[in-house]
C-alpha positions, -999 to 999 in steps of 0.1 A, spaced: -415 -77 347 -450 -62 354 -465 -73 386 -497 -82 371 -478 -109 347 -462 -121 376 -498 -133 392 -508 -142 360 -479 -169 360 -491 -184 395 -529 -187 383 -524 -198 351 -493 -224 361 -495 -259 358 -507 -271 395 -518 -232 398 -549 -239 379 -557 -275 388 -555 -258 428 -578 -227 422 -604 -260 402 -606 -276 429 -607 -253 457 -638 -239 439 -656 -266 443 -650 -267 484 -619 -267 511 -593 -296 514 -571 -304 535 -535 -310 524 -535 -345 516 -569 -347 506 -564 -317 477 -529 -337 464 -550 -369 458 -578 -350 439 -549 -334 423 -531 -361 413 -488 -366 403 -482 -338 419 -452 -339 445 -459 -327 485 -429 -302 472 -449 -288 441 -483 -288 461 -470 -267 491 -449 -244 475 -483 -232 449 -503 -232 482 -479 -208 494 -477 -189 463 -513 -184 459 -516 -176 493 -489 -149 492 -510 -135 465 -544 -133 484 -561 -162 466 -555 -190 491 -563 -190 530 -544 -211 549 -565 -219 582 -544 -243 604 -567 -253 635 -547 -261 668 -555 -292 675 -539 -331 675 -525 -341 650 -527 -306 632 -549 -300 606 -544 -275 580 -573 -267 555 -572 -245 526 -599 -225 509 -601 -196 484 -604 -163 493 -629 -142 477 -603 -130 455 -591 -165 450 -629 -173 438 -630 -146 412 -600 -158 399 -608 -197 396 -640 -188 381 -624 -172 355 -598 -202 344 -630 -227 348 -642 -206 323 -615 -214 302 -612 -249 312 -647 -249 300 -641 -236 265 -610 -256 261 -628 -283 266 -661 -275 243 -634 -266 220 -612 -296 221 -629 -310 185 -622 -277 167 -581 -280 186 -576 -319 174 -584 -310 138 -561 -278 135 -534 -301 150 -543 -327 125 -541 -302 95 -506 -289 108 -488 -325 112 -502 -334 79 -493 -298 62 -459 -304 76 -457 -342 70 -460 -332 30 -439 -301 34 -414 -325 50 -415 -353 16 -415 -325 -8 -378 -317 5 
């Protein structure tokens, strides 16, 4: 598998993108990025923190002091990158109308397809 594809898969995963949204918009620290997140596990949430950070998009600044604190922030890699996926969170969503009826026309194309057999 190319490398490139590999990265590709991190940015454009599931909690991947939702990380690099809201990291754009300023750091969080752990819990606070999981609750803006939303449903998705401690497990899930560290180990695309890691992932992202392996592959320079993520920094990972953990401040010696008590209790610890850990924030995370994009690199300027990391920035490049989310701005392009809110770009296509942006089309998807100007584009939503134009998605709802092409799914519409398919489930009735195949509805009939489905009664003519």
């Amino acid at each position: 598998m190319c490398p490139h594809r590999v990265v590709l898969e991190h940015v454009t995963s599931r909690w991947g993108v939702l990380v690099l949204l809201e990291l754009l918009e300023r750091p969080y620290r752990f819990s606070e990025l999981r609750r803006a997140i939303g449903r998705v596990s401690e497990k899930m949430l560290t180990q695309t923190l890691q992932t992202l950070e392996r592959d320079g998009l993520v920094h990972r600044d953990a401040k010696p002091v008590i209790p610890p604190r850990v924030d995370y922030s994009l690199t300027n890699l990391g920035r490049e990158a989310a701005a392009q996926v809110k770009a296509l969170a942006g089309w998807t969503a100007q584009r939503m109308p134009d998605v709802e009826a092409a799914r519409r026309a398919y489930d009735e194309a195949r509805a009939e397809r489905a009664r003519a057999e």
